[in-house]
Structures are given as structure tokens and as C-alpha cells.
mmCIF entry with sequence, helices, sheets and N, C-alpha, C, O atoms, coordinates in Angstrom:
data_MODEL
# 
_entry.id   MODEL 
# 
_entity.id                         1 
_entity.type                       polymer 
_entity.pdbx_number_of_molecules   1 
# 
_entity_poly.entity_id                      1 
_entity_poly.type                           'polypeptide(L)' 
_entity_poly.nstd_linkage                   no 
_entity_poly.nstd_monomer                   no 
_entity_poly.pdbx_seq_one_letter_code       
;(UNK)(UNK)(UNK)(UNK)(UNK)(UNK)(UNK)(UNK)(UNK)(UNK)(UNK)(UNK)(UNK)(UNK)(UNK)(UNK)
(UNK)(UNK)(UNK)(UNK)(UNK)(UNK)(UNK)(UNK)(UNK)(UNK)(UNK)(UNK)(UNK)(UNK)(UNK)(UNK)
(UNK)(UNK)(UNK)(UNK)(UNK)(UNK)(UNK)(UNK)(UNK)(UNK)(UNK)(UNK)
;
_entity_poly.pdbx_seq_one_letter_code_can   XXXXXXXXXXXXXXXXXXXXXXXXXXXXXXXXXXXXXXXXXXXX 
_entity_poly.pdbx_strand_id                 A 
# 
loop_
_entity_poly_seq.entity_id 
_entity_poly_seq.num 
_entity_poly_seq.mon_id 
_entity_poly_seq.hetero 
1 1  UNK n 
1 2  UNK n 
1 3  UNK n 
1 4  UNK n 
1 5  UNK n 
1 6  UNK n 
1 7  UNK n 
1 8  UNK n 
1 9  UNK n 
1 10 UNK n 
1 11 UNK n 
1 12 UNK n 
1 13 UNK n 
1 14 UNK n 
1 15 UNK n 
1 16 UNK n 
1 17 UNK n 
1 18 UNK n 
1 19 UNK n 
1 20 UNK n 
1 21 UNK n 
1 22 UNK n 
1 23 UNK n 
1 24 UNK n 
1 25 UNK n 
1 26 UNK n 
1 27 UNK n 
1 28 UNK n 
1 29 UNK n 
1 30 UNK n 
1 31 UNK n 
1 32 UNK n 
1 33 UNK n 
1 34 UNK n 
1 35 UNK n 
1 36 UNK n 
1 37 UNK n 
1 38 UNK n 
1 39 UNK n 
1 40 UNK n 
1 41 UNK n 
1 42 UNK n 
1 43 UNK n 
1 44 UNK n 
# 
_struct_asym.id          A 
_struct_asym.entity_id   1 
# 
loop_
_struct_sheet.id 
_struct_sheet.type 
_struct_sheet.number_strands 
_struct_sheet.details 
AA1 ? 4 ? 
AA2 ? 4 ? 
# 
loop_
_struct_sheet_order.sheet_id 
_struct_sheet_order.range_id_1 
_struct_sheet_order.range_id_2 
_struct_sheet_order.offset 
_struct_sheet_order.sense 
AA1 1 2 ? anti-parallel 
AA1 2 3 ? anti-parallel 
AA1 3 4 ? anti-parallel 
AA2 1 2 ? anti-parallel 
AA2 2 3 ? anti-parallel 
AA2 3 4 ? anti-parallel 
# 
loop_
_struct_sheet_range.sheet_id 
_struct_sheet_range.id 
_struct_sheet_range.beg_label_comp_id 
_struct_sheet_range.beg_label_asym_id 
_struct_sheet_range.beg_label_seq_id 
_struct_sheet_range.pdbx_beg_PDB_ins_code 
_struct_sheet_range.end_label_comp_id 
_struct_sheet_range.end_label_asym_id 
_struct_sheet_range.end_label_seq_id 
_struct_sheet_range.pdbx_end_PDB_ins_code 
_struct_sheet_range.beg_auth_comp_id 
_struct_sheet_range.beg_auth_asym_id 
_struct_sheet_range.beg_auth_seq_id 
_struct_sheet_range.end_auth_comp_id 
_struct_sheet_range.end_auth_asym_id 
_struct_sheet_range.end_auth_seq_id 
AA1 1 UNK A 2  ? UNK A 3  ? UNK A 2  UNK A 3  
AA1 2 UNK A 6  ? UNK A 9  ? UNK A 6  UNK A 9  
AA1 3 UNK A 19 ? UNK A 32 ? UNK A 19 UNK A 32 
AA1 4 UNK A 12 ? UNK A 16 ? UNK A 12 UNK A 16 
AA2 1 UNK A 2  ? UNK A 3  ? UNK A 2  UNK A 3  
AA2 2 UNK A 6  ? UNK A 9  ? UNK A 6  UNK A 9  
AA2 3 UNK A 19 ? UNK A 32 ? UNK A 19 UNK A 32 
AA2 4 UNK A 35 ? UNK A 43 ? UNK A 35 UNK A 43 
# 
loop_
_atom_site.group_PDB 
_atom_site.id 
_atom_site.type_symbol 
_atom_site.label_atom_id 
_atom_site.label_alt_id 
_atom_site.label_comp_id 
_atom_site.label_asym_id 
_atom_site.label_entity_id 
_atom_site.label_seq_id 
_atom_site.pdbx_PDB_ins_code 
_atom_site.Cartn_x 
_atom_site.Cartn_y 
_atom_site.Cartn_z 
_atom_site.occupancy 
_atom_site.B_iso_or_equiv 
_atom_site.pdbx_formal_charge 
_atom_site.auth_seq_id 
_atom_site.auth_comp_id 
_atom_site.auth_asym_id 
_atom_site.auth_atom_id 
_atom_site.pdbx_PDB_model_num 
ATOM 1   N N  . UNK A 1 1  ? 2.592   -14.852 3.975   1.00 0.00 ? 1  UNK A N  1 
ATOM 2   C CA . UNK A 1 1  ? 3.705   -14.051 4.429   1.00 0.00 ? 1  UNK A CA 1 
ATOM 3   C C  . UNK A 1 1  ? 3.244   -13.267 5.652   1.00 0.00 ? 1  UNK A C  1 
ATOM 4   O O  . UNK A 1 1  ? 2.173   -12.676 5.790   1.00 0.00 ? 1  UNK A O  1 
ATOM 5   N N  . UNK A 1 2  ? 4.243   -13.374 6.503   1.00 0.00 ? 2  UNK A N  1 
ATOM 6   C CA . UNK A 1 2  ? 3.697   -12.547 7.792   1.00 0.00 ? 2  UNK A CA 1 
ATOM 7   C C  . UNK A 1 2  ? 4.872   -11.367 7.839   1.00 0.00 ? 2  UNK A C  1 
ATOM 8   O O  . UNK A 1 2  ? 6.086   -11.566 7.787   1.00 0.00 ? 2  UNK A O  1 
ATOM 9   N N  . UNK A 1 3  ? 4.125   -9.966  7.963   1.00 0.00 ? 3  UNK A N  1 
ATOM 10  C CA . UNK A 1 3  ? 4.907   -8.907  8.130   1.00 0.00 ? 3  UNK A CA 1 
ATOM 11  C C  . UNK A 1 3  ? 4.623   -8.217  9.432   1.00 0.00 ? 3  UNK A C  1 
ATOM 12  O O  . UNK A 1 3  ? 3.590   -7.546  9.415   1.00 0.00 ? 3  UNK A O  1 
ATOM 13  N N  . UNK A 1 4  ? 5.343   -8.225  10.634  1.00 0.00 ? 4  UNK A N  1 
ATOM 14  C CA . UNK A 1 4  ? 5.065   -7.590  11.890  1.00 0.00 ? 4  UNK A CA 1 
ATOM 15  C C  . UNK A 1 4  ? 3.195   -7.958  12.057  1.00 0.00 ? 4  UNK A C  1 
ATOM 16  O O  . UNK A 1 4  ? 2.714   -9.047  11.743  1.00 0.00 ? 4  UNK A O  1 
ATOM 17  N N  . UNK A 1 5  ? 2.600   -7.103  12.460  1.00 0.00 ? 5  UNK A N  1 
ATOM 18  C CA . UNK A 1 5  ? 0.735   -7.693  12.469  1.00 0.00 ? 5  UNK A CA 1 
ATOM 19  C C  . UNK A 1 5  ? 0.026   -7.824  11.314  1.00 0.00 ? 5  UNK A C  1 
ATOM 20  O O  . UNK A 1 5  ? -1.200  -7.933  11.312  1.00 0.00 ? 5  UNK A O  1 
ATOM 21  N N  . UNK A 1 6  ? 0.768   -7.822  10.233  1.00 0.00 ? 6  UNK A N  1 
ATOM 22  C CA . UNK A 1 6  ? -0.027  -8.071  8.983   1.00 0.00 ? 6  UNK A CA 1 
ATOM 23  C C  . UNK A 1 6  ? 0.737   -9.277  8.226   1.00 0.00 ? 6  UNK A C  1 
ATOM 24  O O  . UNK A 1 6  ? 1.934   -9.525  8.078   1.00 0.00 ? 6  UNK A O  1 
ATOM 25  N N  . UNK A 1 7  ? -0.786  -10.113 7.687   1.00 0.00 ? 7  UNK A N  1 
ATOM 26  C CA . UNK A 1 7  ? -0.964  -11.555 6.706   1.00 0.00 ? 7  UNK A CA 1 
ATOM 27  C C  . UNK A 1 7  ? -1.093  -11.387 5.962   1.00 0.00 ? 7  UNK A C  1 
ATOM 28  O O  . UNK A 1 7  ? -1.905  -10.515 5.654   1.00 0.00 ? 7  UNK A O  1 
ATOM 29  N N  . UNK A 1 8  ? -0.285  -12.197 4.902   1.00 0.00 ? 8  UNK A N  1 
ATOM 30  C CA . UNK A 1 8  ? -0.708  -11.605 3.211   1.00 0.00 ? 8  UNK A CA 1 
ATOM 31  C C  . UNK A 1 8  ? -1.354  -12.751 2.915   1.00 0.00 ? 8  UNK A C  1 
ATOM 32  O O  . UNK A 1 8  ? -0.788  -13.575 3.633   1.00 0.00 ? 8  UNK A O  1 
ATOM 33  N N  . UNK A 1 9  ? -2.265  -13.365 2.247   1.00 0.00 ? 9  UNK A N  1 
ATOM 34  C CA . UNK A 1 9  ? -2.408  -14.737 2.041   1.00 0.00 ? 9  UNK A CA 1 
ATOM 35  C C  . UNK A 1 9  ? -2.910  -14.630 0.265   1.00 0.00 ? 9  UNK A C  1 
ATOM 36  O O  . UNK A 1 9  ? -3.837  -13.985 -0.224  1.00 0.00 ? 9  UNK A O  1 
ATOM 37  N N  . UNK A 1 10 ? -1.846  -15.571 -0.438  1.00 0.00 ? 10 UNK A N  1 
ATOM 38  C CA . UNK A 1 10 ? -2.060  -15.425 -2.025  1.00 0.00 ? 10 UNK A CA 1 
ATOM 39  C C  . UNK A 1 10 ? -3.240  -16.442 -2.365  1.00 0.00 ? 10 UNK A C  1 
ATOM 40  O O  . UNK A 1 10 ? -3.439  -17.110 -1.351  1.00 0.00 ? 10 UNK A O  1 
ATOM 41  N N  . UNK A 1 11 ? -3.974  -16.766 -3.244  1.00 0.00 ? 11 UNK A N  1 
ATOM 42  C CA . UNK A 1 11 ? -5.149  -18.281 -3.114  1.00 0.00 ? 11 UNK A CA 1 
ATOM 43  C C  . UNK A 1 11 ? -4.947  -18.003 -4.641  1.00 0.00 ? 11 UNK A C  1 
ATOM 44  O O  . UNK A 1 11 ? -4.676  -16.888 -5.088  1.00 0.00 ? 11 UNK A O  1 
ATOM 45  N N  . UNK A 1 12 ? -5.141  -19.380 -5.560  1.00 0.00 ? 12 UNK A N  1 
ATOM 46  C CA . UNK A 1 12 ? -5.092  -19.444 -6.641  1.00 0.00 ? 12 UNK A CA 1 
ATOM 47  C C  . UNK A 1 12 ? -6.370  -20.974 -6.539  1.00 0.00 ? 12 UNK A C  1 
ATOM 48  O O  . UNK A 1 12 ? -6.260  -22.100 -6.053  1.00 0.00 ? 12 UNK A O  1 
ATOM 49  N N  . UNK A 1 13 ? -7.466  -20.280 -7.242  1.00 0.00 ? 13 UNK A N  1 
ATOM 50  C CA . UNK A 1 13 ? -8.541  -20.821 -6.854  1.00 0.00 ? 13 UNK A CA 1 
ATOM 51  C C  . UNK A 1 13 ? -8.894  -21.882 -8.629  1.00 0.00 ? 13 UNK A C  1 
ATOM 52  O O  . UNK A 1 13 ? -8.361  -21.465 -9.658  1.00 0.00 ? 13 UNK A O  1 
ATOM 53  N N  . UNK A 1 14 ? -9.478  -22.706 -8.658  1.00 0.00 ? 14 UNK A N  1 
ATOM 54  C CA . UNK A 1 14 ? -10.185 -23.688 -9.438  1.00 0.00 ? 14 UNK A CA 1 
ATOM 55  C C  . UNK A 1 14 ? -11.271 -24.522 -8.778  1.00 0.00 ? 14 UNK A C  1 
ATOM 56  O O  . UNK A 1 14 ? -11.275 -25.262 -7.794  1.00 0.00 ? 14 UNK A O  1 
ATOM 57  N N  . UNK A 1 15 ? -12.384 -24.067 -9.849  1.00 0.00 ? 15 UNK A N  1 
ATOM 58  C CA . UNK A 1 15 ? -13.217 -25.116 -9.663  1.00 0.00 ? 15 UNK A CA 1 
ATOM 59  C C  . UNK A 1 15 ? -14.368 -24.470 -8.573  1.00 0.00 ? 15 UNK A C  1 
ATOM 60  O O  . UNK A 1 15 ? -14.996 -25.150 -7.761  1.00 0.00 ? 15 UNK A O  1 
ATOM 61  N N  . UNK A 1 16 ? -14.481 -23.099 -8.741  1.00 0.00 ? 16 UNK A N  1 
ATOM 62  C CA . UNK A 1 16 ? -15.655 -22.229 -7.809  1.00 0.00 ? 16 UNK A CA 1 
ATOM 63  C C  . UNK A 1 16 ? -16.783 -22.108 -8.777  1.00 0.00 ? 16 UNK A C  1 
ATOM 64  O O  . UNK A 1 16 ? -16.736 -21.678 -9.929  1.00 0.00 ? 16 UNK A O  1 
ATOM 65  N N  . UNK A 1 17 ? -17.999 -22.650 -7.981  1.00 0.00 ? 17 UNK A N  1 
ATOM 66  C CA . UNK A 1 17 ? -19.268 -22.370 -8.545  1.00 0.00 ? 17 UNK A CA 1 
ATOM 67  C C  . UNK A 1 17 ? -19.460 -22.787 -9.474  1.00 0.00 ? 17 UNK A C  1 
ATOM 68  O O  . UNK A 1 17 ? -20.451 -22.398 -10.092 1.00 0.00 ? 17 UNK A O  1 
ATOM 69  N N  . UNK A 1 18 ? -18.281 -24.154 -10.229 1.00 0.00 ? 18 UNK A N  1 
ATOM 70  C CA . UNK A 1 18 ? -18.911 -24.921 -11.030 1.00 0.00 ? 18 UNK A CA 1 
ATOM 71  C C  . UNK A 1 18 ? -18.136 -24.231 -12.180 1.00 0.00 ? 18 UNK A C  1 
ATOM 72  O O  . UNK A 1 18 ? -18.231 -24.817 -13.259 1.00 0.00 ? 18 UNK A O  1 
ATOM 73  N N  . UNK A 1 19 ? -17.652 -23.500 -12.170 1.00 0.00 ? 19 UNK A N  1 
ATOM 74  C CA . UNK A 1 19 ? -16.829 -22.595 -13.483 1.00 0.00 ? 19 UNK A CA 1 
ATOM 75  C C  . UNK A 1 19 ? -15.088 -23.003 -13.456 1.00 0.00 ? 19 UNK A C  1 
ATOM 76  O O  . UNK A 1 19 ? -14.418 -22.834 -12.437 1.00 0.00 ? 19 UNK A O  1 
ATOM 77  N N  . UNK A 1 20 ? -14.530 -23.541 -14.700 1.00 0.00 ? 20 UNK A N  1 
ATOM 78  C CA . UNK A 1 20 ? -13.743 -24.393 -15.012 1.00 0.00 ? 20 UNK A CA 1 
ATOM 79  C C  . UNK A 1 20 ? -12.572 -23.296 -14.861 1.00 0.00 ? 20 UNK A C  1 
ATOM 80  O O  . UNK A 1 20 ? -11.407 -23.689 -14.919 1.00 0.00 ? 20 UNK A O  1 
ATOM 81  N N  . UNK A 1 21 ? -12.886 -21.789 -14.649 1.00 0.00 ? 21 UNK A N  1 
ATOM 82  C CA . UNK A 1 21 ? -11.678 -20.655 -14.904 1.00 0.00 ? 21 UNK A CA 1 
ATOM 83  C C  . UNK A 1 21 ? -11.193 -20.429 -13.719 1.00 0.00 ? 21 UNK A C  1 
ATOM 84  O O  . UNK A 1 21 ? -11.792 -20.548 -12.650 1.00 0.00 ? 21 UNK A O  1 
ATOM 85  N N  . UNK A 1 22 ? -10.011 -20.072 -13.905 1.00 0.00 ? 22 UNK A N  1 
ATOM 86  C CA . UNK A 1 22 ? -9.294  -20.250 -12.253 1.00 0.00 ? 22 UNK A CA 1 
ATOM 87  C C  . UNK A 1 22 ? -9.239  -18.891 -12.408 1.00 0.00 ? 22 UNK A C  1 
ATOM 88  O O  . UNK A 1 22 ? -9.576  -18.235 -13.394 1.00 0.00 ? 22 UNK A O  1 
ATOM 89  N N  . UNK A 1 23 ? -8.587  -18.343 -10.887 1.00 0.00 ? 23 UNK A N  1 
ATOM 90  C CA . UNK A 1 23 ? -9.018  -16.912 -10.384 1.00 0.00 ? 23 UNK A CA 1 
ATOM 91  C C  . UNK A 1 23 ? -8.156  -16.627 -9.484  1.00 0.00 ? 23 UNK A C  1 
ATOM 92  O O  . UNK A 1 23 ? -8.208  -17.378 -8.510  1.00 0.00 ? 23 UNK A O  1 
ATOM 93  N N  . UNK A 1 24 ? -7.178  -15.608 -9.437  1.00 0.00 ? 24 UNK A N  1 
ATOM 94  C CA . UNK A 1 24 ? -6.252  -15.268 -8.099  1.00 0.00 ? 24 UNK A CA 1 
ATOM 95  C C  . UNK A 1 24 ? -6.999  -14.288 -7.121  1.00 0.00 ? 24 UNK A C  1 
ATOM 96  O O  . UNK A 1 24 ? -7.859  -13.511 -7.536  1.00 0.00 ? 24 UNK A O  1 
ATOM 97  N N  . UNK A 1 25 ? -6.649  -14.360 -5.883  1.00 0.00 ? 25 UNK A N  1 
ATOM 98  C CA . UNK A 1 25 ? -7.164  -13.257 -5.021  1.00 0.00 ? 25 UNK A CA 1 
ATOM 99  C C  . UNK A 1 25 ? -5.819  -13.313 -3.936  1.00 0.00 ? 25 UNK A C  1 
ATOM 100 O O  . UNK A 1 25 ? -5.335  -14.279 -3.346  1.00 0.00 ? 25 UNK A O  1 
ATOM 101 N N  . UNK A 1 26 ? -5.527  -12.228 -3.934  1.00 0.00 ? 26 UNK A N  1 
ATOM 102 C CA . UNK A 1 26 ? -4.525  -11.755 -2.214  1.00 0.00 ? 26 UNK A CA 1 
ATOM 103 C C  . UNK A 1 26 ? -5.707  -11.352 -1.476  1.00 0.00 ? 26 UNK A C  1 
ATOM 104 O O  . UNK A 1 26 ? -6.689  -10.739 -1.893  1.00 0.00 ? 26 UNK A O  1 
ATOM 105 N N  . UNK A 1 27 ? -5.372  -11.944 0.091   1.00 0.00 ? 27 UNK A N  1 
ATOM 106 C CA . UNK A 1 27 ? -6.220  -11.421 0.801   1.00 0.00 ? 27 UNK A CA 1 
ATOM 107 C C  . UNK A 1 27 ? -5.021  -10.780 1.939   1.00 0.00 ? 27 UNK A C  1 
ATOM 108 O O  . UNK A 1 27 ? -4.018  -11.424 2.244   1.00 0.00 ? 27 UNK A O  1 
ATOM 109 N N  . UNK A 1 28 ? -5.317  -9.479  2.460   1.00 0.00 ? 28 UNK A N  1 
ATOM 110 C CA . UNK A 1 28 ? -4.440  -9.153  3.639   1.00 0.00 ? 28 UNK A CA 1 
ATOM 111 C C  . UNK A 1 28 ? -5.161  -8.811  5.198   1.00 0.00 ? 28 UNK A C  1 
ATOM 112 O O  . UNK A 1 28 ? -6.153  -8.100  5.357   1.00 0.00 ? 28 UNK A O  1 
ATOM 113 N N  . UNK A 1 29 ? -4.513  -9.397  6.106   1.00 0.00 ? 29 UNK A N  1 
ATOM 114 C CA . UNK A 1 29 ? -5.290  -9.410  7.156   1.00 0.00 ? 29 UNK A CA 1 
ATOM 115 C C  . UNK A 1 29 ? -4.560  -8.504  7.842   1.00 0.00 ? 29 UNK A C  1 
ATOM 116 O O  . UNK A 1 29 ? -3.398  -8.416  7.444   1.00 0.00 ? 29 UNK A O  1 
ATOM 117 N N  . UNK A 1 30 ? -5.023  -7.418  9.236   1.00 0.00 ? 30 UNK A N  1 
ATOM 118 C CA . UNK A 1 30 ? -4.364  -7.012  9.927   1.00 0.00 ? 30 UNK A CA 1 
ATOM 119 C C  . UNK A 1 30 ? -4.897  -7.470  11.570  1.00 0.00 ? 30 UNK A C  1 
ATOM 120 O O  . UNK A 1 30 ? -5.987  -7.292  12.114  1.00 0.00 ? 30 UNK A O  1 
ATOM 121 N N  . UNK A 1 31 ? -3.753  -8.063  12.025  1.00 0.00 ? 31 UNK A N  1 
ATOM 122 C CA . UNK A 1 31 ? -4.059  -8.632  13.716  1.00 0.00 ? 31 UNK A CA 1 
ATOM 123 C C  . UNK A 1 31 ? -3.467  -7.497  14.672  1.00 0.00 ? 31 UNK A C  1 
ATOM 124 O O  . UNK A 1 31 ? -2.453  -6.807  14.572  1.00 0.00 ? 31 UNK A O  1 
ATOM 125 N N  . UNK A 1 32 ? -4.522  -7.562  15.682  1.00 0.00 ? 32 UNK A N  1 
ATOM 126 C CA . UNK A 1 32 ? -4.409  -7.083  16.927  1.00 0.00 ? 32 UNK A CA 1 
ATOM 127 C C  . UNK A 1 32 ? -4.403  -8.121  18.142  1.00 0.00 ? 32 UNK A C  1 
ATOM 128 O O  . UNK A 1 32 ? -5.577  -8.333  18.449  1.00 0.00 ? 32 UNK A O  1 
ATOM 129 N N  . UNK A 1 33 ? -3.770  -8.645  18.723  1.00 0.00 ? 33 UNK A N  1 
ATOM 130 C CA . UNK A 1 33 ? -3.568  -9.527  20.078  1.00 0.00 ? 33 UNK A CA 1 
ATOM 131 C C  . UNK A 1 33 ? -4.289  -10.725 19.417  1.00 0.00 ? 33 UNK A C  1 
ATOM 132 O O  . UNK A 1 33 ? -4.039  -10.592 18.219  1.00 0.00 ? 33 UNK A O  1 
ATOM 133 N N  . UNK A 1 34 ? -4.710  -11.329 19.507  1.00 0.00 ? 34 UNK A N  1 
ATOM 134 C CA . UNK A 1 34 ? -5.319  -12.777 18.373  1.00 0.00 ? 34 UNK A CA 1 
ATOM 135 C C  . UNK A 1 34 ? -6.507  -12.634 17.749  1.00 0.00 ? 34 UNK A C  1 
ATOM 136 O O  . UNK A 1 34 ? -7.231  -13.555 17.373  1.00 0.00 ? 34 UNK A O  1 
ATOM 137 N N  . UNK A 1 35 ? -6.702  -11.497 17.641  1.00 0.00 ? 35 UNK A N  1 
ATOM 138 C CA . UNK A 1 35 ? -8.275  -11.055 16.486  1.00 0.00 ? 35 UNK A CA 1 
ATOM 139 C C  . UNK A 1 35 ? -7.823  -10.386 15.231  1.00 0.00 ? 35 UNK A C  1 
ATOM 140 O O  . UNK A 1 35 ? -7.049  -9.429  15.229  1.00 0.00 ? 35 UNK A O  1 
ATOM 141 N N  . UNK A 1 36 ? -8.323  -10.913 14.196  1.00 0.00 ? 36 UNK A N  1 
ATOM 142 C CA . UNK A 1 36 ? -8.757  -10.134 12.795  1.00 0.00 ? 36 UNK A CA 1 
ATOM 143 C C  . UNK A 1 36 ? -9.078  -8.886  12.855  1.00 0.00 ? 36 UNK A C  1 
ATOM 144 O O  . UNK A 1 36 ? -10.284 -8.699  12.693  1.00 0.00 ? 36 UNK A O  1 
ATOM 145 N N  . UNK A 1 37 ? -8.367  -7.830  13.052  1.00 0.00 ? 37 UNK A N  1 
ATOM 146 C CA . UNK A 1 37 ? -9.104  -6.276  12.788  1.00 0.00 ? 37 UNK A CA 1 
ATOM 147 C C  . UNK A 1 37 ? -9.637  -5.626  11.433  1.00 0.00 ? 37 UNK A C  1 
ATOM 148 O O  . UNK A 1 37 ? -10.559 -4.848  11.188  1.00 0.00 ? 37 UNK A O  1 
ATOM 149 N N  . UNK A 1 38 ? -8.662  -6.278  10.645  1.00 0.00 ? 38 UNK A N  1 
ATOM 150 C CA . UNK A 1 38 ? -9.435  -5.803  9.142   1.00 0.00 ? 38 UNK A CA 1 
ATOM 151 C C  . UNK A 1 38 ? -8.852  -6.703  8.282   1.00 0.00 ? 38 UNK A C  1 
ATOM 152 O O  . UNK A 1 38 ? -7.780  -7.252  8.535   1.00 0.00 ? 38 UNK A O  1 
ATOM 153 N N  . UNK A 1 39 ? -9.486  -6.888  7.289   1.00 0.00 ? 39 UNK A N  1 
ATOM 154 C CA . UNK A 1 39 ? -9.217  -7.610  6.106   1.00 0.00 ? 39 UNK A CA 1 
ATOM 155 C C  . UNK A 1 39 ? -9.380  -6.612  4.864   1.00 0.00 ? 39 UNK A C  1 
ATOM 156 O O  . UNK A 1 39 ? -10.319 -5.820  4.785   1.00 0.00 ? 39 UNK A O  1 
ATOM 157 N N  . UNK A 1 40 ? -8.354  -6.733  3.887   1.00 0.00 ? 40 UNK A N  1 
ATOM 158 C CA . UNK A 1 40 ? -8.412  -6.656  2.279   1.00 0.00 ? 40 UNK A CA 1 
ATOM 159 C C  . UNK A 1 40 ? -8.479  -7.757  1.844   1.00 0.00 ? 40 UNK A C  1 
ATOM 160 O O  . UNK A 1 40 ? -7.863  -8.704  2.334   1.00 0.00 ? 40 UNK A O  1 
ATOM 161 N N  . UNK A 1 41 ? -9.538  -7.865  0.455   1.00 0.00 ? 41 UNK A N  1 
ATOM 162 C CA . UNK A 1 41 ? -9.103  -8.587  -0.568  1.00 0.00 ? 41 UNK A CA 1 
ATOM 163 C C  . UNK A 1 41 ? -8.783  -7.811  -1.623  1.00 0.00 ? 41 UNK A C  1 
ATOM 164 O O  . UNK A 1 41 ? -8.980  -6.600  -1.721  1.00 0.00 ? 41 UNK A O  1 
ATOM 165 N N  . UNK A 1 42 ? -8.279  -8.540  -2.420  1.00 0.00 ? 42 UNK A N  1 
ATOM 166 C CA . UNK A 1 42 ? -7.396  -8.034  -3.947  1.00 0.00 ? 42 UNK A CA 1 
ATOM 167 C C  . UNK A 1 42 ? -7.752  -8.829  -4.883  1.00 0.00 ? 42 UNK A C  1 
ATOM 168 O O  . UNK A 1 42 ? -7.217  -9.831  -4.408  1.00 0.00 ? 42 UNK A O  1 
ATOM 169 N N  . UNK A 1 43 ? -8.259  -9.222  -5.900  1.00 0.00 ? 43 UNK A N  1 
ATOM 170 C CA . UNK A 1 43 ? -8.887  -9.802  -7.199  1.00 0.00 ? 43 UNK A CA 1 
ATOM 171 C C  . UNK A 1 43 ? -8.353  -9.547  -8.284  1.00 0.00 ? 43 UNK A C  1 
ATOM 172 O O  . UNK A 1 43 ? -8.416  -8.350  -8.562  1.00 0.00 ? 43 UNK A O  1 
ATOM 173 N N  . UNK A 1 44 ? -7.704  -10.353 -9.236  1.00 0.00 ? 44 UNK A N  1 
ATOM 174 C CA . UNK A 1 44 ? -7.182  -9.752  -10.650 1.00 0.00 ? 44 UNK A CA 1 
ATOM 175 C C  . UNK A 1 44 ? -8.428  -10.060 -11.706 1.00 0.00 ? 44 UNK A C  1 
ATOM 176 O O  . UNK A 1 44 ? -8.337  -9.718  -12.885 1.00 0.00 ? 44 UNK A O  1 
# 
């Protein structure tokens, strides 16, 4: 989802490091002119 300079990006992950349990993470990015200025992640 793109909101004005900020990316939300949802990932619903399987199969990391060999471990059969899946795992959500939001990650949110904030852009300035075409660079990454900061990132969150979020982990349940």
C-alpha cells in the first residue's frame, strides 16, 4: 500500500531457516525523492 511517501509492505513468510512455522511481518518504509529514509518492521 502506498500512502503519500510512505510503503506498507505485509510478507507472510514460510519456510525461513529451515523452520516449517510461518511468520507475518509489516514492514513500513518512508521515501524521500527515490531513497529509503527509514524503515519499520512489525512482527507478530
Amino acid at each position: 500500500m502506498v500512502f503519500g511517501n510512505k510503503v506498507i509492505d505485509y510478507e507472510y513468510i514460510t519456510g525461513s531457516n529451515g523452520s516449517s512455522e510461518p511468520f507475518e511481518l509489516i514492514f513500513m518504509y518512508e521515501v524521500k525523492g527515490d531513497k529509503i529514509v527509514k524503515k519499520t518492521a512489525i512482527s507478530k
